[in-house]
C-alpha positions as CSV (number, residue, x, y, z in Angstrom):
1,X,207.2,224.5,29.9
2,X,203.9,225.8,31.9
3,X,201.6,223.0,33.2
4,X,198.6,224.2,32.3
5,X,196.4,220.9,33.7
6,X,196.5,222.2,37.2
7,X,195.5,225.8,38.7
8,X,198.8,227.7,40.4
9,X,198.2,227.5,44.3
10,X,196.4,229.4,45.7
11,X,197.5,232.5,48.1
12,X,195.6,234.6,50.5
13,X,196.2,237.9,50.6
14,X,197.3,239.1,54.0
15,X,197.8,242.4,54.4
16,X,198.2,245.5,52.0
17,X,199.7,249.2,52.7
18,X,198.9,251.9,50.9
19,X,202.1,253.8,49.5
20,X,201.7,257.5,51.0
21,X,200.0,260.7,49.6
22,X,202.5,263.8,49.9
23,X,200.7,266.5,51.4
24,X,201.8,270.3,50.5
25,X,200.1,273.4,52.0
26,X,200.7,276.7,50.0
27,X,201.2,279.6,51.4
28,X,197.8,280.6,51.6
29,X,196.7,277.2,52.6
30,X,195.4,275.7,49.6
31,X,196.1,271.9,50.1
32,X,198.0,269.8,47.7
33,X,198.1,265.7,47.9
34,X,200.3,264.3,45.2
35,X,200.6,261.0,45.2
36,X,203.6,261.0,42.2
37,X,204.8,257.9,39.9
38,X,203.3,256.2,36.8
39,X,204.6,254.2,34.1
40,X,203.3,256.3,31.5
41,X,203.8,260.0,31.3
42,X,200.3,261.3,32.4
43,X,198.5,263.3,34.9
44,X,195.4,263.1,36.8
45,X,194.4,266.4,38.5
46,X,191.2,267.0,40.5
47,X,190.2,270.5,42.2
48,X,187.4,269.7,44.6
49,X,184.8,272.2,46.3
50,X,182.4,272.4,48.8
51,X,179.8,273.2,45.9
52,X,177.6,270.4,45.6
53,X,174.2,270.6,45.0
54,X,173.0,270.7,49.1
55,X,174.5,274.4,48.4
56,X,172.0,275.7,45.8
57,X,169.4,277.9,46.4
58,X,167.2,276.1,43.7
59,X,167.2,272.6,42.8
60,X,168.8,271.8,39.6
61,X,171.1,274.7,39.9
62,X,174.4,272.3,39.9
63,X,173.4,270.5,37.6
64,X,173.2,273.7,35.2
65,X,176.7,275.2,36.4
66,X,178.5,271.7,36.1
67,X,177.9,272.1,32.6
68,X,178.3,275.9,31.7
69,X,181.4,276.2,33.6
70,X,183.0,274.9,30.7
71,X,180.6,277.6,28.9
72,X,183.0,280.3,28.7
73,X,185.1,283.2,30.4
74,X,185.3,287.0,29.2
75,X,188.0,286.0,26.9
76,X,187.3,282.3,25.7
77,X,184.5,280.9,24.1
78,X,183.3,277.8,25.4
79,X,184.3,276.1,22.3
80,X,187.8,277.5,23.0
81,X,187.8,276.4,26.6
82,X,187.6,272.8,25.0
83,X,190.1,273.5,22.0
84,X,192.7,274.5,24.7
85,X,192.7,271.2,26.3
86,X,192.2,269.0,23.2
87,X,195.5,270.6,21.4
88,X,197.5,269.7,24.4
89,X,196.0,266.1,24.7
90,X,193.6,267.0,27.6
91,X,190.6,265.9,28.9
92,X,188.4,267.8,31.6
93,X,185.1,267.2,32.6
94,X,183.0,268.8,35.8
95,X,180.6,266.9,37.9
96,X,178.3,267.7,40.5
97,X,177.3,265.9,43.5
98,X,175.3,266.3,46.9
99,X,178.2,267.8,48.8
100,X,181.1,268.9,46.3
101,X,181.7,270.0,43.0
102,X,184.8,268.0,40.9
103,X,187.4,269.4,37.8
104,X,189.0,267.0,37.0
105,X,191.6,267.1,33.8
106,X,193.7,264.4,32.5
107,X,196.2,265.4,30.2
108,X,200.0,265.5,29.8
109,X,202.3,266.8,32.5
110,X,204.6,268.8,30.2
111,X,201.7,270.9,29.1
112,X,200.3,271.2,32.5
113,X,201.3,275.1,32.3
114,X,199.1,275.3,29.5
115,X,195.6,273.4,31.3
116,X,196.1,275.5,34.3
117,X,195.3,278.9,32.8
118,X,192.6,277.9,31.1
119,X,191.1,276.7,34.8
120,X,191.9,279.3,36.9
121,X,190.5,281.9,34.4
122,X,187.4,279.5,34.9
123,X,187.6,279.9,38.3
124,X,188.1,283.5,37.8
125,X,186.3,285.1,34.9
126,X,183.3,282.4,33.9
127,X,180.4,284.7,32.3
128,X,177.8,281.8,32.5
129,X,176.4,283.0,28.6
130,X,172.5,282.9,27.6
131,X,173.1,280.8,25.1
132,X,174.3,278.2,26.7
133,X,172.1,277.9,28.8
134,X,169.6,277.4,27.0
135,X,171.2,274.5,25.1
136,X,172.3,272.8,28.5
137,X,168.4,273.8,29.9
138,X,167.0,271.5,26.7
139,X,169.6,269.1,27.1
140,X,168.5,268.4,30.6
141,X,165.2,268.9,29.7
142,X,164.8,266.2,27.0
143,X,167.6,263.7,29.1
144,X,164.8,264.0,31.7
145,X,161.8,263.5,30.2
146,X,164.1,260.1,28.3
147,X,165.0,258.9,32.1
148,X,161.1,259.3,33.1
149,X,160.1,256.6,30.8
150,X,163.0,254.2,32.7
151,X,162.3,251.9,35.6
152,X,165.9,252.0,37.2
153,X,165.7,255.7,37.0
154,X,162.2,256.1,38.6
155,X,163.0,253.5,40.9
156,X,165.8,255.0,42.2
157,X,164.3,258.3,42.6
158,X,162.3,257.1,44.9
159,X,164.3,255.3,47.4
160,X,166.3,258.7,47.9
161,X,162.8,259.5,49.1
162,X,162.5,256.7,51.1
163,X,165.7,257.0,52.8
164,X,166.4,260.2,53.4
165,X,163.1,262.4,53.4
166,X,162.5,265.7,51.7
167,X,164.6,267.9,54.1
168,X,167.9,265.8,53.4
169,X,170.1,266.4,50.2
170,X,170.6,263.0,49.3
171,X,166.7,262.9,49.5
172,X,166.1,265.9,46.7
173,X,165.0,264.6,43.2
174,X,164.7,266.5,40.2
175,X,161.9,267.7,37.8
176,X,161.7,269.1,34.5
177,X,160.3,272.4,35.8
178,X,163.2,273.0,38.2
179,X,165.4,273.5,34.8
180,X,162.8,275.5,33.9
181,X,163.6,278.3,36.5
182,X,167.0,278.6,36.5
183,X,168.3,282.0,35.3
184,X,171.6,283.4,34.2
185,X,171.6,285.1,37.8
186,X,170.8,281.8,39.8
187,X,174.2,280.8,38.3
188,X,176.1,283.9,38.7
189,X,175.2,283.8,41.8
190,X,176.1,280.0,43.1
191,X,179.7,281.2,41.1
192,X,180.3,283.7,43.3
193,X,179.0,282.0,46.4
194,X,180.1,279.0,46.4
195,X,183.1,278.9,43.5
196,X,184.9,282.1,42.6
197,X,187.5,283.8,45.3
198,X,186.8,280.4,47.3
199,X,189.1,277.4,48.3
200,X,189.1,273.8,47.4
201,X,191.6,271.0,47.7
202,X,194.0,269.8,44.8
203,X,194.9,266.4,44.6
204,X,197.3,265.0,41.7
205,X,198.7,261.9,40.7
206,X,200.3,260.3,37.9
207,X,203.3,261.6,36.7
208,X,203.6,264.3,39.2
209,X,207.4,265.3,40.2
210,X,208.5,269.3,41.7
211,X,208.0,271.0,38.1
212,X,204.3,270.2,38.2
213,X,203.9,270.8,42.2
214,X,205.6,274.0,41.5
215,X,203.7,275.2,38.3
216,X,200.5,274.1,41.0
217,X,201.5,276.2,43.7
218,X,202.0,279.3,40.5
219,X,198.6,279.2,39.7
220,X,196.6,279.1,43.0
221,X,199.0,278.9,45.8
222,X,199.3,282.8,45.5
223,X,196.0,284.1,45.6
224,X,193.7,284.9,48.9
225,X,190.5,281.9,49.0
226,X,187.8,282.7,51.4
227,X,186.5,279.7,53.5
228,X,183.5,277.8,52.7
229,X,181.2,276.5,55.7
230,X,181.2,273.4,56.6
231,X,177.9,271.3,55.3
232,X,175.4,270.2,58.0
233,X,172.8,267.7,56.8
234,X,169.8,267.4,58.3
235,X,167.8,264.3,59.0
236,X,164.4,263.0,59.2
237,X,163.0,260.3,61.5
238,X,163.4,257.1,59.4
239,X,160.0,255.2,58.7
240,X,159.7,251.9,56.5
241,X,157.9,252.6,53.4
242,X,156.4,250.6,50.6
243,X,155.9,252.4,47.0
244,X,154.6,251.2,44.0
245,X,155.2,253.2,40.6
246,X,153.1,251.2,38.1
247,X,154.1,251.2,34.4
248,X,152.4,249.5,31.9
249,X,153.3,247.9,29.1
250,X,156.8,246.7,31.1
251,X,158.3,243.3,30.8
252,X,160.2,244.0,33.9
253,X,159.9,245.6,37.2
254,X,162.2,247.6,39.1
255,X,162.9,246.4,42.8
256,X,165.0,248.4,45.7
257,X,164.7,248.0,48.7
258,X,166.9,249.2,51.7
259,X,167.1,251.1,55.0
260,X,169.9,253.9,56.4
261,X,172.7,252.5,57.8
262,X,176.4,253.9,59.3
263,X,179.3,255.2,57.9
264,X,183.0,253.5,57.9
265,X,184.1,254.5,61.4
266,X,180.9,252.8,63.2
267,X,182.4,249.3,65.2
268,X,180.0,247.6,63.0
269,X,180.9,248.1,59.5
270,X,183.3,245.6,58.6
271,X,181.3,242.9,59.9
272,X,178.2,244.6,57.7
273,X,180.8,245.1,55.1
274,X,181.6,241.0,55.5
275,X,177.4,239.9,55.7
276,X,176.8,241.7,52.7
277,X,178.9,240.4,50.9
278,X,177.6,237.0,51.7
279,X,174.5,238.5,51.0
280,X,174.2,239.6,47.3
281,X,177.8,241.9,47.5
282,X,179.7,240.1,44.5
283,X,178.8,237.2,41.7
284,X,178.8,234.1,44.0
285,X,176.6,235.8,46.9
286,X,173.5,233.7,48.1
287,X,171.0,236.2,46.1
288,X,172.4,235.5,42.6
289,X,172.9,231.8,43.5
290,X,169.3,231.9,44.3
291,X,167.4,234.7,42.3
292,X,169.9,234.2,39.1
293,X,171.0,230.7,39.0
294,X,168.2,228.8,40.5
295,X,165.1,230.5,40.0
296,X,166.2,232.4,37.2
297,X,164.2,235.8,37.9
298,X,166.9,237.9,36.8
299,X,170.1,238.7,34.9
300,X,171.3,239.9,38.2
301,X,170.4,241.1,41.7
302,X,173.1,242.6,44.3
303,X,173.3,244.0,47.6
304,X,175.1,246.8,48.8
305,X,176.2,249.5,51.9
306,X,177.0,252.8,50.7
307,X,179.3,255.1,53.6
308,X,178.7,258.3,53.3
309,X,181.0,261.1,55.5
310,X,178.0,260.7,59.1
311,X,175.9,258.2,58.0
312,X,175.3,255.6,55.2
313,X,172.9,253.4,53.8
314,X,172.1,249.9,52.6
315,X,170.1,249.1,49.3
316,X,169.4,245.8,47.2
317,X,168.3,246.0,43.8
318,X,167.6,244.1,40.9
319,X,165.6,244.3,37.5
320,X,163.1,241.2,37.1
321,X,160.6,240.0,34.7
322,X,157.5,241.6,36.2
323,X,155.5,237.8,36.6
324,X,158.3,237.2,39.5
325,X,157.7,240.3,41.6
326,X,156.6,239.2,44.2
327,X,158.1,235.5,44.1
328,X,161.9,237.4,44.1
329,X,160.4,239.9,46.8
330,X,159.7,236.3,48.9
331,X,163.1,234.8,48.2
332,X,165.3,237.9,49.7
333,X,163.1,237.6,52.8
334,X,163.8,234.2,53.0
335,X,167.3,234.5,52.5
336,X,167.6,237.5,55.1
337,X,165.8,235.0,57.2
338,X,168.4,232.3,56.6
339,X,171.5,234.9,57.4
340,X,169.6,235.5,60.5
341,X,168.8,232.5,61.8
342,X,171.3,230.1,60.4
343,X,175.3,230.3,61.1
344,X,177.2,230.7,58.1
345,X,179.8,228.2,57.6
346,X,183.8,228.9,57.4
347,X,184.2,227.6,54.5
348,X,181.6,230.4,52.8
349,X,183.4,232.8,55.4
350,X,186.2,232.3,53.9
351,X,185.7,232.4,50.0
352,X,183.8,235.7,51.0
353,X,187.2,237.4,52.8
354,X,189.8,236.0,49.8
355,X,187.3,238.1,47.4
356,X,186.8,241.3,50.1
357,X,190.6,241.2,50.3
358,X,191.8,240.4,46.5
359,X,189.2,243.0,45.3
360,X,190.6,245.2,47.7
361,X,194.4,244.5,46.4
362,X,193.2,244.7,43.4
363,X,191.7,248.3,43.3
364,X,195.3,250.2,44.5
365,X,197.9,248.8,41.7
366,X,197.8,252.2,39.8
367,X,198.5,256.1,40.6
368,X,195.3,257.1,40.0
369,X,193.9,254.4,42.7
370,X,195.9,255.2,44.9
371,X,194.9,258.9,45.1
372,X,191.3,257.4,45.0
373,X,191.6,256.1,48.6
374,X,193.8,258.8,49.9
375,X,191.1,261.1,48.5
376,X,188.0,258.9,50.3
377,X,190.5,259.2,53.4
378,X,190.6,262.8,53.3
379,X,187.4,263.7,52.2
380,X,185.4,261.8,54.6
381,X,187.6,262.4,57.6
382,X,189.2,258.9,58.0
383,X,192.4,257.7,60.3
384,X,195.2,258.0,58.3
385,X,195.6,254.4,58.4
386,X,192.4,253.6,57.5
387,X,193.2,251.3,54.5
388,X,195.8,250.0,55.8
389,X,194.4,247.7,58.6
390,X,191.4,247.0,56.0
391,X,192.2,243.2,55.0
392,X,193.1,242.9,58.7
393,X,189.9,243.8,60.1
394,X,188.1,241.6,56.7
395,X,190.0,238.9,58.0
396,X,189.0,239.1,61.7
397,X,185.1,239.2,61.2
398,X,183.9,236.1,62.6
399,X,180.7,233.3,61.2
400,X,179.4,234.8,65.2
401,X,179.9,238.6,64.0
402,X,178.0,237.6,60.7
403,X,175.0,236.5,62.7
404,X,174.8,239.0,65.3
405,X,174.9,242.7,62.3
406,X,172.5,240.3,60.4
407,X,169.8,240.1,63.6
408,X,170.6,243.7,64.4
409,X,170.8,245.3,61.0
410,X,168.6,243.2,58.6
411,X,165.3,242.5,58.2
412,X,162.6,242.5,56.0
413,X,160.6,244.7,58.5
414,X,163.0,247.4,58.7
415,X,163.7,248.3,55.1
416,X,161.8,250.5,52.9
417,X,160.4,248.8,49.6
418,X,159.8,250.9,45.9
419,X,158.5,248.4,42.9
420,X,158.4,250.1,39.6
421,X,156.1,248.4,37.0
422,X,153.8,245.8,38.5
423,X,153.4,243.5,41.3
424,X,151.2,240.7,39.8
């Protein structure tokens, strides 16, 4: 019989290796990454371009053409595009983001002959129709003018401004008018730049054995793909800001606050990875101890360092009721302040690595996750190994390490500040 009066013991986890991704090049050198078992009979497949939106001649213009691809070809409807997956117990969705465009299906792998002609004649034949996109244009229209009246939303808007400046991708925010402008043409035309006749990677997982590798290589390992350029973002000269977006009639303000940072491959990330955690990265960090449980300013506050494939950034956030503005603004400073100037004991240290390191174990237990970080490998141009020496390099970041990102990474000074609703 269990004894359920004590906890088990407790283990650390040591060290995790991620099972390999199969890699496949067609003949006309189309990439396929398969990582293939499951325990249920299901497939995951993603297509990914370099057709985000830092491609688009005019802003918004992804954002249009993730949603009419689906729209229709010159010989399905866009309501038969969607029948054709449902029948076969699909799923497919397209997404836009700064620097690639995503298909991604779900479905069943012996019907995977049947999702793949309906994709490649989107790939191949999509007619873009008036229609729809004017539905999609007052879709987006009335989903922005709903996000407009939201602090998170207008918030978030501008700390891409803050960070990144008008020049940069990642700095570009959209307004209604830019839906306004977009024609039939403007779509056409990313299509055939940036989509149609042009390459992309294919990564698969799941259920994925040679019948569905081969049915793969059927469908687009045949045909010619030109090369797409390689994306070069620019940058402007980082400046700390302070911006206030006042809303009335709010109960709560908005609060972010950050600065650019480094991507994974800088010497100083997994100690930055380590502080932040201590910082506000998960429930027990010293912001929600403070700013939840003690003062009780917020539901909850976190910090966090977003890698990007160059460069990165860090950004904390939170939602408070607007009274405690500036009283939640004073305790992050003082608790940056503390980080800085105070050694942070082993025992904290420690409870902060067995979290970094379960979460971490945690997050690669199914096909799907795997692919995930074989993907973030590949697309950001990671060492092979990258994940594999990750609760290694967690483990070896030292209370010394913790101190020493914190004084050269973090201060109150350096970061950019955007309140949304009102400082009283």
């Amino acid at each position: 019989m269990l004894e359920r009066s004590q906890a088990p013991a407790f283990k650390s986890v040591e060290s995790v290796k991620l099972a390999e991704a199969e890699k496949d090049i067609f003949q006309n050198e189309i990439p396929l990454y398969t990582v293939g078992f499951a325990s249920q009979d299901v497939i995951k497949l993603e297509l990914v371009f370099e057709a985000g939106s830092a491609f688009e001649k005019k802003r918004g213009i992804s954002a249009l053409f993730s949603k009419l691809l689906l729209g229709g070809t010159k010989t399905r409807t866009g309501s038969e595009i969607m029948a054709g997956f449902d029948q076969y117990g699909g799923f497919i969705e397209v997404s836009s983001r700064i620097e690639r465009l995503y298909i991604v299906l779900y479905g069943l792998p012996k019907y995977l002959d049947k999702y793949l002609a309906i994709i490649k004649d989107m790939l191949e034949n999509s007619v873009f129709p008036e229609d729809e996109l004017e539905l999609q244009r007052k879709i987006s229209l009335q989903n922005m003018k709903l996000n407009m009246e939201k602090s998170s939303y207008l918030a978030n808007r501008e700390f891409k401004r803050a960070m990144f400046g008008s020049v940069n991708p990642y700095g570009s925010v959209l307004n209604g008018e830019d839906f306004e402008t977009i024609t039939r043409e403007d779509l056409v035309n990313f299509y055939e730049s940036n989509v149609q006749g042009k390459n992309f990677r294919i990564f698969a997982s799941g259920n994925v054995k040679e019948r569905e590798k081969q049915l793969l290589n059927n469908s687009f390992g045949k045909e010619s793909y030109l090369a797409q350029n390689r994306l070069d973002i620019p940058f402007e000269i980082f400046t700390p800001s302070k911006k206030l977006v006042t809303l009335e009639n709010k109960m709560q303000s908005t609060i972010r606050l950050g600065k650019p940072l480094f991507d994974r491959l800088h010497p100083d990330f997994f100690p930055m990875a380590v502080t932040n955690t201590v910082f506000g990265g998960y429930f027990g960090s010293r912001l929600m101890t403070n700013i939840r449980e003690d003062k009780g300013f917020t539901y909850g506050i976190s910090s966090s360092i977003n890698p990007l494939r160059g460069f990165g950034y860090m950004m904390i956030g939170s939602d408070v009721v607007k009274e405690n503005t500036e009283d939640t603004l004073k305790e992050i400073e003082k608790e940056i302040n503390l980080l800085r100037n105070e050694e942070v004991s082993q025992n904290e240290l420690e409870t902060v690595k067995n979290y970094m390191s379960g979460s971490f174990a945690g997050s690669i237990t199914t096909a799907f996750e795997l692919m995930d970080k074989h993907k973030n490998i590949i697309l950001s141009e990671l060492p092979s190994d990258y994940y594999d020496s990750f609760i290694d390099r967690i483990n070896s970041v030292t209370t010394a390490q913790v101190s020493e990102v914190a004084n050269k990474h973090l201060s109150m000074e350096a970061l950019s500040e955007v309140v949304v609703g009102e400082k009283i």
